[in-house]
LOLOSE-800735 format. One record per residue (C-alpha): residue in three letters; x, y, z. Coordinates in steps of 0.5 Angstrom, whole numbers, padded with zeros to 4 digits, always signed. Example, Ala and Ser with C-alpha at 12.3 -4.5 7.8 and 13.67 -1.06 7.14 Angstrom:
<recs>
ALA+0025-0009+0016;SER+0027-0002+0014;
</recs>
This chain:
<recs>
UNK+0000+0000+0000;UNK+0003+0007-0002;UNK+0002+0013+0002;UNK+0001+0019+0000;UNK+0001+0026+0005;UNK-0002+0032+0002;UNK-0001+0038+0006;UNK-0005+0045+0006;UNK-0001+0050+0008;UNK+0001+0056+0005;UNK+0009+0057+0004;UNK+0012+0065+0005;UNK+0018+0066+0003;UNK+0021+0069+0009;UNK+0022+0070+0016;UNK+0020+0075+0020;UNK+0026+0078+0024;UNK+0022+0080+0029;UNK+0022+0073+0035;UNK+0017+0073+0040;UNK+0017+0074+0047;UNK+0016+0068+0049;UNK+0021+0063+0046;UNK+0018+0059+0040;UNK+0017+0051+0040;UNK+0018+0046+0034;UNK+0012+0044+0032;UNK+0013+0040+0026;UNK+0019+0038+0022;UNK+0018+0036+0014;UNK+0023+0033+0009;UNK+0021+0035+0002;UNK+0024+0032-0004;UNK+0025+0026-0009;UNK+0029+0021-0006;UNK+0025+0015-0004;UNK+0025+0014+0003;UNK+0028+0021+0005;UNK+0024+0020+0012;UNK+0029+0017+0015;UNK+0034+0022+0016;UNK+0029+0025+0021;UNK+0033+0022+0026;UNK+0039+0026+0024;UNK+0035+0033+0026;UNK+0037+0034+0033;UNK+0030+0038+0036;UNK+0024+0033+0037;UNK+0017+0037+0036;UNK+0015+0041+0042;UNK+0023+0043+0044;UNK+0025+0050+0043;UNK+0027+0052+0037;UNK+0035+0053+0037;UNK+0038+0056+0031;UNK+0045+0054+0033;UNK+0042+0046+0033;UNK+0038+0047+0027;UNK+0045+0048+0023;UNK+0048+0044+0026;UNK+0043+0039+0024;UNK+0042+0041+0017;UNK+0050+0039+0017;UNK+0048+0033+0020;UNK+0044+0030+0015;UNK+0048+0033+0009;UNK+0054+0029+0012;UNK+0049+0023+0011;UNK+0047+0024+0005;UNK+0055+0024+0002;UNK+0056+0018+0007;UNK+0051+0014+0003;UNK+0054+0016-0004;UNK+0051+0023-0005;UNK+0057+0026-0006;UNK+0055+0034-0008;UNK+0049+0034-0004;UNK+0045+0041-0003;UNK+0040+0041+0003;UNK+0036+0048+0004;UNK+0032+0049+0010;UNK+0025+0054+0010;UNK+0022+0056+0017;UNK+0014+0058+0017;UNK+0012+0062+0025;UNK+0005+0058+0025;UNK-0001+0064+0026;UNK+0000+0065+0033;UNK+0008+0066+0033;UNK+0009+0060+0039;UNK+0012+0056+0034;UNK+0016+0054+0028;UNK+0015+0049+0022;UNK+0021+0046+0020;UNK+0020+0044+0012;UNK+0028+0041+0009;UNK+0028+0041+0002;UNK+0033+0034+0000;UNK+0036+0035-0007;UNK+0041+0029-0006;UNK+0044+0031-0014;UNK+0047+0024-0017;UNK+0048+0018-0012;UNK+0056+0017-0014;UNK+0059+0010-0017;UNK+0066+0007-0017;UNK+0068+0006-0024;UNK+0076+0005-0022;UNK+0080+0003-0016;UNK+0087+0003-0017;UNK+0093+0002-0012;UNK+0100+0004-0010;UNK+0102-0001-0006;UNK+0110-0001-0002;UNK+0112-0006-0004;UNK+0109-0008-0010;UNK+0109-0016-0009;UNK+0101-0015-0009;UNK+0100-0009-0012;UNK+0096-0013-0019;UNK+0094-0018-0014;UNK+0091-0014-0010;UNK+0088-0009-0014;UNK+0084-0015-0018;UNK+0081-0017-0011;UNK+0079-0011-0009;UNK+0076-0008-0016;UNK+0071-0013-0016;UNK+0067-0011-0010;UNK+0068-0003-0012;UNK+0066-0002-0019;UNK+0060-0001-0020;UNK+0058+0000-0013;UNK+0055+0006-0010;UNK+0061+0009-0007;UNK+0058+0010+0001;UNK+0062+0010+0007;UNK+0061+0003+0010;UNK+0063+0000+0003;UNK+0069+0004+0004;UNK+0070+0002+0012;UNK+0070-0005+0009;UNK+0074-0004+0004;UNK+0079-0002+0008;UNK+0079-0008+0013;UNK+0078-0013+0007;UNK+0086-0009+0005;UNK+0089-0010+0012;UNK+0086-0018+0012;UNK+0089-0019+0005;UNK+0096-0016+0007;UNK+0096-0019+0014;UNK+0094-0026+0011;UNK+0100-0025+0006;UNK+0105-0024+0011;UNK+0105-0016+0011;UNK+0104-0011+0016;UNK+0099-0005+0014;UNK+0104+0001+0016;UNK+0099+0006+0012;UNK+0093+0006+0008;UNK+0090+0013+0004;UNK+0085+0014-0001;UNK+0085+0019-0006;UNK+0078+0021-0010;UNK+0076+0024-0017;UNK+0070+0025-0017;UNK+0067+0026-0025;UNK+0061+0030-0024;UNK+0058+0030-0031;UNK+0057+0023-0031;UNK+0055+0022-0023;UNK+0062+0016-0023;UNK+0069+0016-0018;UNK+0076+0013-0018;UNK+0079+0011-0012;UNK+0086+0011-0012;UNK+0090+0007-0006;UNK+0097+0009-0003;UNK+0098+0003+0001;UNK+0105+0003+0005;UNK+0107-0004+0008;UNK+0112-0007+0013;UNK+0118-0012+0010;UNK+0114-0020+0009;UNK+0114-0025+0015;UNK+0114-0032+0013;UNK+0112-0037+0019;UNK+0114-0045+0020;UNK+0112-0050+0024;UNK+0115-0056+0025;UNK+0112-0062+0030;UNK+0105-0060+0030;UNK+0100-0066+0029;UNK+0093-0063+0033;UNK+0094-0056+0031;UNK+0095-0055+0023;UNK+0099-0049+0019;UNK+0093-0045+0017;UNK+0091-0046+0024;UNK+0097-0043+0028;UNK+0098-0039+0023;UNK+0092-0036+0024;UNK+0093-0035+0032;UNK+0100-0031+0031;UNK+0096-0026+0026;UNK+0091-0025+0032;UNK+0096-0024+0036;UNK+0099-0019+0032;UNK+0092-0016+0031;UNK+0095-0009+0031;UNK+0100-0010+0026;UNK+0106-0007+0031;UNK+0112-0012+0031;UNK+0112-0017+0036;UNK+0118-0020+0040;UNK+0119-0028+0038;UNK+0118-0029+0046;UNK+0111-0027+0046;UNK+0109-0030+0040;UNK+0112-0037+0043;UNK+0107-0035+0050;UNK+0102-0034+0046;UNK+0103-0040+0041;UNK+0104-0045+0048;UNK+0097-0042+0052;UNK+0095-0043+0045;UNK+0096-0051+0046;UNK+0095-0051+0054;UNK+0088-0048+0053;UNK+0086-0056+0050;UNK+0090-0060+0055;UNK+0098-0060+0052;UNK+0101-0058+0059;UNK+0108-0059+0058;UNK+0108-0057+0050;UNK+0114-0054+0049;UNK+0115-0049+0043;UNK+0122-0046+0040;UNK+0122-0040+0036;UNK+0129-0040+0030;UNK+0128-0032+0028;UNK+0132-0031+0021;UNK+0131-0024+0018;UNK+0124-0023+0017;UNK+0123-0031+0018;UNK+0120-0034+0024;UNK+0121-0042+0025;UNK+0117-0045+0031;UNK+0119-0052+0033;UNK+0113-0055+0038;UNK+0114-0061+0042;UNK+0106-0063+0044;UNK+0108-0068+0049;UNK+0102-0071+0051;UNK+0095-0069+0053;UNK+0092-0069+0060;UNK+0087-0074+0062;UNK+0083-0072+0068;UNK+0083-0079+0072;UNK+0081-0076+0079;UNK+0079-0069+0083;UNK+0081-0067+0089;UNK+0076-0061+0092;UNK+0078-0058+0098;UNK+0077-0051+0102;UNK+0070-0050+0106;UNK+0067-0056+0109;UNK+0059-0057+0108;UNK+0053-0062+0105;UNK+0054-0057+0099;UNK+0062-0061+0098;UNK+0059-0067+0095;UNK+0053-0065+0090;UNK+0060-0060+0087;UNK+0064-0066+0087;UNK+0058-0070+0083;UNK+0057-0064+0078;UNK+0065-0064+0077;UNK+0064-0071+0074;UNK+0063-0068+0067;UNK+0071-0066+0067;UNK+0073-0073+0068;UNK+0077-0074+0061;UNK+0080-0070+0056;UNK+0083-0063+0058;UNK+0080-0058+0057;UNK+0080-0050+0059;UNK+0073-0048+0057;UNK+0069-0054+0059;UNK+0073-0053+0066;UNK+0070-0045+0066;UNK+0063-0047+0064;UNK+0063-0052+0070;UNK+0066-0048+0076;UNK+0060-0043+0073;UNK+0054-0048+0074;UNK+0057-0050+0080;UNK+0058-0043+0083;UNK+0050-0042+0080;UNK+0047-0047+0084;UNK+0051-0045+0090;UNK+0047-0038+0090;UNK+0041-0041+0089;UNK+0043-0046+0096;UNK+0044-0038+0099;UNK+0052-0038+0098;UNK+0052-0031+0095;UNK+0059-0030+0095;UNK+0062-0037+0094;UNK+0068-0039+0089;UNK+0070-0044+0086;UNK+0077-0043+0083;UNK+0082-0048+0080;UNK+0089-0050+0083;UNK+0093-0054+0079;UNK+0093-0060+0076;UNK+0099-0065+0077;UNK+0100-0072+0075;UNK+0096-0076+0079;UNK+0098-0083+0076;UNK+0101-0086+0070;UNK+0095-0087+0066;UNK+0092-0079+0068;UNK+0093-0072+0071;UNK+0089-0070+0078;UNK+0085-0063+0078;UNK+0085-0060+0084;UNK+0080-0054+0086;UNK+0080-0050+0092;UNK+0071-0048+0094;UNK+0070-0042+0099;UNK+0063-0042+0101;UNK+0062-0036+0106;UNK+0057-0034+0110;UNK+0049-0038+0108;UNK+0042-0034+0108;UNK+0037-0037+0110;UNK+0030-0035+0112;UNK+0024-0038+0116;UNK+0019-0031+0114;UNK+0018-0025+0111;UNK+0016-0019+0114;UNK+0014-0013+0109;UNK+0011-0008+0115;UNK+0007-0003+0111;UNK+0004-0008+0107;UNK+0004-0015+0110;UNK-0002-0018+0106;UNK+0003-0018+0100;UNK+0007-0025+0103;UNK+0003-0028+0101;UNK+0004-0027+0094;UNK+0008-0031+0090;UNK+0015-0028+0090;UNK+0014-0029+0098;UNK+0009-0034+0099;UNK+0014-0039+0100;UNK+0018-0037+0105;UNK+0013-0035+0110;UNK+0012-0039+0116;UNK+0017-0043+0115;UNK+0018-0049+0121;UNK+0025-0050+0118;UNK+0030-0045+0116;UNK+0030-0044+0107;UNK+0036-0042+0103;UNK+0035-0035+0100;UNK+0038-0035+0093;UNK+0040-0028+0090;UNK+0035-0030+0085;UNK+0029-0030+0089;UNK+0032-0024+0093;UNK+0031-0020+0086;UNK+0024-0021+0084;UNK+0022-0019+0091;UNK+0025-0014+0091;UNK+0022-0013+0084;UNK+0015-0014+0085;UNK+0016-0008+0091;UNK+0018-0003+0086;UNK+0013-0005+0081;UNK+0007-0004+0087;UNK+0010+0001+0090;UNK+0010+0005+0083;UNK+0002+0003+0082;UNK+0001+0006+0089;UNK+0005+0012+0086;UNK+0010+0012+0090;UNK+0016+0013+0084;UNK+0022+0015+0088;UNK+0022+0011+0094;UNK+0027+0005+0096;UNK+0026-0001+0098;UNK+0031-0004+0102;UNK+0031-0011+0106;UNK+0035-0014+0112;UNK+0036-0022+0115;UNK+0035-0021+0122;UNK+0034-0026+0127;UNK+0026-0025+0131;UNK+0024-0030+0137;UNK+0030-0035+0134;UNK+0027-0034+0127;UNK+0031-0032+0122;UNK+0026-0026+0119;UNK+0028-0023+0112;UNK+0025-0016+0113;UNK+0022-0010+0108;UNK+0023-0003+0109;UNK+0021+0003+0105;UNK+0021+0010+0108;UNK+0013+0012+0106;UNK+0012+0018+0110;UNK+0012+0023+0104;UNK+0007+0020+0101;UNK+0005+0019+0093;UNK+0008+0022+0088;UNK+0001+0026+0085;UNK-0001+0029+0078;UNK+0002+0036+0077;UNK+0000+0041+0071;UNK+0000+0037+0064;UNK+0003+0043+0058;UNK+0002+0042+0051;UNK+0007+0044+0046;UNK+0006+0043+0039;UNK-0001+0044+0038;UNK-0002+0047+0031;UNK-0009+0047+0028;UNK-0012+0043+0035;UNK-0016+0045+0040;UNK-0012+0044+0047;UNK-0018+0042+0050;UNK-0020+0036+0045;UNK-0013+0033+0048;UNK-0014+0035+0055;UNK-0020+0031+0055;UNK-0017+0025+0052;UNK-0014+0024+0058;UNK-0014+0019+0063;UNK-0012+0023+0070;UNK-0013+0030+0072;UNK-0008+0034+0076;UNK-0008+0032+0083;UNK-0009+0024+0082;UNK-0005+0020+0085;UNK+0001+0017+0080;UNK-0001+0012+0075;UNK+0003+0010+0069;UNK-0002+0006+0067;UNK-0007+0012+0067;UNK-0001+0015+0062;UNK+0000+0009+0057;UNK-0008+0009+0057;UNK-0008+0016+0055;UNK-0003+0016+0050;UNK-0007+0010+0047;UNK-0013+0014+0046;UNK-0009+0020+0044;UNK-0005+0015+0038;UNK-0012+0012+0035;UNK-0015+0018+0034;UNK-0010+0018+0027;UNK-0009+0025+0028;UNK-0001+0026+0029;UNK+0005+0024+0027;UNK+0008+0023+0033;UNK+0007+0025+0041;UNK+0009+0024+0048;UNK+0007+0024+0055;UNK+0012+0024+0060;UNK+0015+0028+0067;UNK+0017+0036+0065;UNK+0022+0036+0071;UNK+0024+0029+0075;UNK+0024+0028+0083;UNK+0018+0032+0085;UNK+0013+0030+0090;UNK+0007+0033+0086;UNK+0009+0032+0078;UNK+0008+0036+0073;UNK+0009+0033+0066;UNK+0009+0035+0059;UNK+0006+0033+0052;UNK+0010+0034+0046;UNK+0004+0034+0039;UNK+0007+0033+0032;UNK+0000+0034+0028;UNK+0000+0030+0022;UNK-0002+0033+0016;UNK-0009+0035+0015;UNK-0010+0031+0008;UNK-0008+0025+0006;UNK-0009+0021+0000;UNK-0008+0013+0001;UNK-0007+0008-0006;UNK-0008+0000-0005;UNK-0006-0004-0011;UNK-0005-0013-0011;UNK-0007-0019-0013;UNK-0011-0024-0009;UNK-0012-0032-0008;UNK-0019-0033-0006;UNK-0019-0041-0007;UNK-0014-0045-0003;UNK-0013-0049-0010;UNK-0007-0046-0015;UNK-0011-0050-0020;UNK-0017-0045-0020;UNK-0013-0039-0020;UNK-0018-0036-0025;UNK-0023-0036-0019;UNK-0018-0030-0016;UNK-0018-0023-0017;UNK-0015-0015-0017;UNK-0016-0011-0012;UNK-0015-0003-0013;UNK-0018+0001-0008;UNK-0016+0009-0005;UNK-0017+0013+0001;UNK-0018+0020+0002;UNK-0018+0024+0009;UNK-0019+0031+0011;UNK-0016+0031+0018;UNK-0018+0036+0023;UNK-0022+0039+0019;UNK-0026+0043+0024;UNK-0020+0043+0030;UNK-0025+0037+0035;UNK-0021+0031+0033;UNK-0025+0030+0027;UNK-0025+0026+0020;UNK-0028+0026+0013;UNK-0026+0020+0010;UNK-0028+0017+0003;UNK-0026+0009+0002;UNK-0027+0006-0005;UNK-0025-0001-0007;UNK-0026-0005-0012;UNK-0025-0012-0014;UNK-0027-0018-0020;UNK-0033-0019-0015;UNK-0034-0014-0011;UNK-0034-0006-0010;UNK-0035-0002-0003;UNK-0036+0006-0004;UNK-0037+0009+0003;UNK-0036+0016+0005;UNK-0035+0017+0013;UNK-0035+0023+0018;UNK-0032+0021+0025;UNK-0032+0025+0032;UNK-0028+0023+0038;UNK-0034+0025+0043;UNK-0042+0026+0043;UNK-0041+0032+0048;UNK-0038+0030+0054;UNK-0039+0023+0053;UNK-0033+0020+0050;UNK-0036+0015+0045;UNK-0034+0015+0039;UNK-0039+0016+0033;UNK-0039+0015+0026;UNK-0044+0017+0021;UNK-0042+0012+0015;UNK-0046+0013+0007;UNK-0045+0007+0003;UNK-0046+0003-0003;UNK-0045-0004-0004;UNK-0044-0009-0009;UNK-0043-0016-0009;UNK-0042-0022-0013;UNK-0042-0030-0011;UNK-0038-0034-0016;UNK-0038-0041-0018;UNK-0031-0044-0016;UNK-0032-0049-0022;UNK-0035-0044-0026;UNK-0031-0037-0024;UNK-0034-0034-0030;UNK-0041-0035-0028;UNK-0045-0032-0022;UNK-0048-0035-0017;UNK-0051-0030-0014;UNK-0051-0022-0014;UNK-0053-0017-0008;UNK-0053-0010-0008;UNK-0052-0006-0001;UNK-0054+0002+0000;UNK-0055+0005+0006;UNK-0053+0010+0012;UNK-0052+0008+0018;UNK-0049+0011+0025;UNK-0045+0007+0030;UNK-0042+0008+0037;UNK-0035+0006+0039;UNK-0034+0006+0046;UNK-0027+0003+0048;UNK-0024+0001+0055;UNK-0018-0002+0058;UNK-0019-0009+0058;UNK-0026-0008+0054;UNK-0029-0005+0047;UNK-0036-0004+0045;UNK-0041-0002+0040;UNK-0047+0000+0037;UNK-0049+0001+0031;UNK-0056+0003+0028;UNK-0058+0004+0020;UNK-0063+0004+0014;UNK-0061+0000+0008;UNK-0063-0002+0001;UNK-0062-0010-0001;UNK-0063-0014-0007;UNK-0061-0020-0009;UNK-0061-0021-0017;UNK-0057-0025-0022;UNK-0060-0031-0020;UNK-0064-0036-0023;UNK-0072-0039-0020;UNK-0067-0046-0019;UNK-0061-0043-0016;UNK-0065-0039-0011;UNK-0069-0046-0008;UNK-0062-0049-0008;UNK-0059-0044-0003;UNK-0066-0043+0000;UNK-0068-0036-0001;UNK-0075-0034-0003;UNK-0075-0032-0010;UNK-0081-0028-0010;UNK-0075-0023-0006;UNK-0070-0024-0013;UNK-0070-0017-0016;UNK-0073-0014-0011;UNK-0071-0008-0007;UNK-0073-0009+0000;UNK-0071-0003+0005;UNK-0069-0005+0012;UNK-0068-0002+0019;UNK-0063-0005+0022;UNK-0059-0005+0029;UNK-0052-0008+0031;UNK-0048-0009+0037;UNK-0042-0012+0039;UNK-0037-0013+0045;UNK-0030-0015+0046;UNK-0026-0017+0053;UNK-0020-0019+0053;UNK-0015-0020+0059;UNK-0008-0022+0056;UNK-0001-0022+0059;UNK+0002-0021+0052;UNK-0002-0018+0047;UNK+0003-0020+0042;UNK+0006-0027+0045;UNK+0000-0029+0051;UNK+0002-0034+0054;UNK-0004-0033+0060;UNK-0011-0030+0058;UNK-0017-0030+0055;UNK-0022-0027+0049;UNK-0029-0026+0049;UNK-0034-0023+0043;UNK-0041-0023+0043;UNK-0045-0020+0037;UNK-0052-0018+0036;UNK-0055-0016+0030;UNK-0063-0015+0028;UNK-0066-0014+0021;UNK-0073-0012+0020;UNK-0075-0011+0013;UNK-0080-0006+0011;UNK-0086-0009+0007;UNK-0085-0016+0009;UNK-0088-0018+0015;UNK-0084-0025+0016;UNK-0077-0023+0013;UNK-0074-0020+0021;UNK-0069-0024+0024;UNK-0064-0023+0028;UNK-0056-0026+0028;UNK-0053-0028+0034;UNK-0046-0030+0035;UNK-0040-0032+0041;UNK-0033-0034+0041;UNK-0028-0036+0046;UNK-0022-0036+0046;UNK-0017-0039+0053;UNK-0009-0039+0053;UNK-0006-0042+0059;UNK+0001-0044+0061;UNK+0002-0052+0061;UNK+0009-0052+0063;UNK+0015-0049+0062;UNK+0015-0045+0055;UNK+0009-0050+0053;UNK+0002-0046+0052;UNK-0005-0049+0052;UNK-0010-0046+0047;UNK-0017-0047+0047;UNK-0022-0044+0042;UNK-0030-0045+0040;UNK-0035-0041+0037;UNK-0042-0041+0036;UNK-0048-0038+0033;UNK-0055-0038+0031;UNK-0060-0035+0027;UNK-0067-0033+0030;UNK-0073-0032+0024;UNK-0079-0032+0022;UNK-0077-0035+0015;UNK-0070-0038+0013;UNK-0072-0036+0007;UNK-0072-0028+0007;UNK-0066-0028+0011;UNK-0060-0025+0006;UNK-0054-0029+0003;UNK-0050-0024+0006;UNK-0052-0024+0012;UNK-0052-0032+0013;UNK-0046-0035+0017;UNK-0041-0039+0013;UNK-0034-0042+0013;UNK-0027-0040+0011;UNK-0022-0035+0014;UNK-0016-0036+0018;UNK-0020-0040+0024;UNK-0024-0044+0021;UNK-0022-0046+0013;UNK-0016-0044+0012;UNK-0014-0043+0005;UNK-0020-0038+0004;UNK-0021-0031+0005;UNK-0027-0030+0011;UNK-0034-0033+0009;UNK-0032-0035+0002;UNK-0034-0042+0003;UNK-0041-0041+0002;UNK-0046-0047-0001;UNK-0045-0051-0008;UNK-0037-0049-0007;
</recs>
């Protein structure tokens, strides 16, 4: 789908020389121009919409974003600026006008190389990836580390490297020439190696040398023999020959450790024999990473047992026998918490939530892992949050009360909940302040509720009118919080286009059975400063065409209930899977209607009520007995007064990936034909859906739906408004209620 943004907004040519009293604010910032994605240089613009506008930081910004474009391979970019003072002179639009000019490319790559052994070489690699490709600072980023590798790999040393660059700006190209000066080549051998191959020791000495400054050989001989002691040789033995720029390794690897037996001393506890088990997996072959990550298990298992400061280090390995080697490890526990209860004084009800519950009233004491420690202390913060109370610490101590030993909870409540202070709108264009008040879920002198600010702002962001807004605290730490709002309003008009090709049928083997699908929308925005919109909606499709203008007010006075007042006309067809050419019915919709959306945290509801005109054409006396619909109705125009109503409920942990919840939709909607005294019914519908944890990442779902329809004659009940299979929950494969009868 393709967006197109249209704004209303009559440009002058200059800015006033006159400021202000009151410093100005950012109200909008736009990028016009014809690069293609230009809207993400918008992050390169120093001030967000609602901030005071700083000259100094615009330029700075504009410079910014002109070292980007060149960094893209925009070389001759010109990047001008326009700044508009809106009406009432508290605030600035920003409007940045891109002309990125030719995106250069690479059409030559040469290379000076001291010295040249590898000059031709070189230049042939690197050529390869360079022509013909956009010359942007990452390409040039990677080549200069493909340059050092490449050198490095070859025995040399990269000293310097620089570039030159001639940019040919009637044909949009650039030549790059190289100057690569080199240290003196080194040659490395090997003599005596059987685990480790060339490549591979070579390799270690060059990631040695990661640097490219000269090593002394007795370094590399350290390096070489840690290299090999690191996979159990312990007595490897490794010699350094050095002749000119040639370095000569003569290595005796001796034989590999074999771990026959382990010794654990240090401080003695019932801990010392579930270590000594855990420390069976180093039995075998030497290894320095297996040994790391065992200590490590070990030293995590350890605090959940409540020895928070235990260490378990290696000694030593010595020769144990003639058939292997003995590790030799050195435990220190420290001091162990354990606990029998937990007081939490302001609030001792909470003991008996999860986090704390299993350490309440103990007859014997329990180890306090450092884990279990955090998430009460988490599960603190986070309650005292929701209370409003943001800034108050929590802290814990073990003491000993009555010969029990008692984790205690304090928090220092006696300067009250932080509460709501002044909310400031900044930002605002075209939009009343009071429609933005109003959408809020607090009032000044509530008490601190981040919820009541996420609430607000999601109420805020559906009403589709701008582009960016935030709500947050103006000045962090006061007792009474005064926060601040930063609008950016969207552009009033906007213009959107659709365009696809859509499978209706599962079968590939019925492809003429799919379709087109063009459609467009236009929106006026605002159009009266209340946080309405005018919208119209045109689709179309081989078997269906939606026409629908519509106008949307957030509130009806001060109930904030959304209303849409919506003229339609529909036209349906129903095609013959075997016959996609051929109808099997027609069914024409015109009508208005008004609808009432009211939307909670948890819950959203609405109710429709409307006058339409149906009818149902196209259809032979025959086909229409067969799908069971009064053929006295064919052709005919029957007005309808209708009425609809629908209720949403849905409690998730995670919207996104709920792993606990459920989702309930209940639906009623009542027909009532003019002139037909038998053709009313209504459509009752219910879903139901559960999500719950199984065990550990394994979530249990469970869904049913059901409906009935009430009538008083299934005959003159609409095709349309029948129930019938297809979708993503019922039959897959088709678009929803596609599965009709004969298909």
């Amino acid at each position: 789908m393709f967006t197109y943004k249209v704004a209303c907004i009559f440009f002058f040519s200059f800015v006033c020389a006159e400021s202000p009293k009151d410093p100005q604010v950012l109200s909008k910032v736009t990028l016009k121009g014809s690069l293609v994605g230009k809207d993400r240089f918008l992050h390169s613009y120093f001030i967000e919409p609602g901030d005071h506008f700083d000259i100094q930081k615009h330029q700075h910004s504009l410079e910014k974003i002109k070292e980007e474009l060149i960094q893209e391979g925009y070389l001759a970019p010109h990047v001008t600026d326009q700044l508009y003072p809106l009406a009432d002179g508290t605030a600035i639009k920003v409007v940045i006008t891109l002309d990125p000019g030719y995106r250069y490319t690479i059409d030559a790559v040469t290379f000076t190389v001291t010295p040249s052994d590898i000059e031709k070489d070189l230049t042939a690699y690197i050529s390869k990836s360079l022509v013909r490709s956009y010359c942007t600072q990452e390409l040039l980023q990677w080549s200069a580390h493909s340059i050092k590798e490449y050198a490095r790999a070859r025995g040399y040393i990269q000293r310097k490297l620089g570039y030159t660059a001639t940019k040919n700006d009637k044909k949009g190209t650039v030549s790059l020439a190289f100057q690569l000066e080199l240290d003196v080549k080194k040659q490395y051998s090997f003599k005596g190696n059987s685990f480790y191959t060339t490549e591979q020791l070579t390799t270690e000495i060059l990631n040695f040398d990661f640097k490219g400054i000269p090593v002394p050989s007795c370094f590399l001989v350290e390096d070489l023999e840690a290299f090999y002691k690191k996979r159990g040789f312990l007595h490897v033995v490794v010699t350094c020959h050095e002749e000119a720029d040639a370095f000569s390794f003569t290595i005796v690897e001796g034989p590999r450790a074999f771990i026959t037996a382990i010794t654990l001393t240090g401080d003695e506890s019932t801990m010392k024999a579930l270590l000594v088990k855990r420390c069976k997996a180093l039995y075998g072959i030497y290894d320095e990473d297996t040994i790391k990550k065992v200590l490590h298990d070990c030293i995590s298992e350890l605090h959940l047992h409540g020895y928070w400061d235990a260490t378990l280090i290696k000694k030593g390995i010595a020769q144990y026998d003639e058939y292997g080697s003995e590790l030799s490890l050195v435990l220190t526990l420290g001091e162990q918490r354990t606990v029998q209860d937990v007081l939490i004084a302001p609030y001792p009800h909470l003991a008996t939530q999860k986090p704390f519950s299993s350490y309440v009233n103990l007859s014997e004491v329990r180890p306090l892992s450092s884990e279990s420690l955090r998430k009460q202390k988490r599960y603190l913060q986070e309650y005292l949050r929701n209370q409003g109370y943001l800034y108050t610490p929590v802290n814990y101590s073990i003491t000993e009360r009555e010969g029990r030993k008692v984790i205690e909870w304090s928090m220092d409540l006696t300067s009250g909940p932080v509460l709501f202070g002044k909310t400031t709108i900044v930002g605002l264009s075209r939009m009343k302040p009071e429609v933005v008040y109003r959408e809020l879920h607090y009032k000044e002198g509530d008490v601190w509720n981040q919820h009541a600010i996420e609430y607000s702002l999601q109420r805020l962001k559906s009403l589709g009118l701008f582009e960016t807004i935030s709500l947050g605290p103006e000045i962090i730490g006061e007792q009474v919080q005064p926060l601040i709002m930063k609008c950016c309003e969207d552009d009033p008009f906007e213009v959107r286009t659709r365009f696809g090709f859509q499978l209706v049928s599962k079968s590939f083997t019925h492809l003429s059975w799919s379709t087109y699908k063009v459609g467009g929308s236009f929106l006026w925005k605002n159009p009266t400063g209340s946080a309405d919109k005018v919208g119209l909606d045109l689709d179309f499709t081989r078997y269906t065409r939606m026409v629908a203008g519509t106008y949307e007010v957030p509130w009806i006075g001060p109930v904030p209930i959304r209303t849409f007042f919506k003229v339609y006309s529909d036209r349906f067809d129903q095609p013959l899977l075997s016959r996609p050419h051929q109808r099997l019915y027609k069914e024409a919709h015109d009508g208005a209607s008004v609808t009432f959306f009211h939307s909670h945290p948890w819950c959203q509801s609405f109710v429709r009520v409307g006058l339409e005109s149906a009818r149902v054409y196209g259809i032979s006396e025959r086909l229409a007995q067969i799908i069971q619909f009064d053929s006295h109705l064919v052709d005919k125009r029957t007005p309808y007064l209708y009425g609809e109503s629908s209720m949403t409920v849905e409690h998730f942990d995670n919207k996104g990936d709920p792993s606990k919840g459920f989702y309930t939709l209940l639906s009623l909607k009542a027909m009532v034909p003019v002139g037909i005294k038998k053709g009313w019914f209504v459509r009752a519908f219910m879903e139901q859906s559960f999500f719950y944890p199984l065990y550990r990442s394994v979530i249990g779902a469970f869904r049913w739906r059901c409906g009935h329809i009430f009538n008083a004659q299934f005959s003159t009940i609409l095709p349309t408004e029948r129930f019938y299979l297809g979708g993503p929950t019922s039959v897959r494969g088709y678009e929803k209620n596609m599965v009709p009868p004969l298909n």
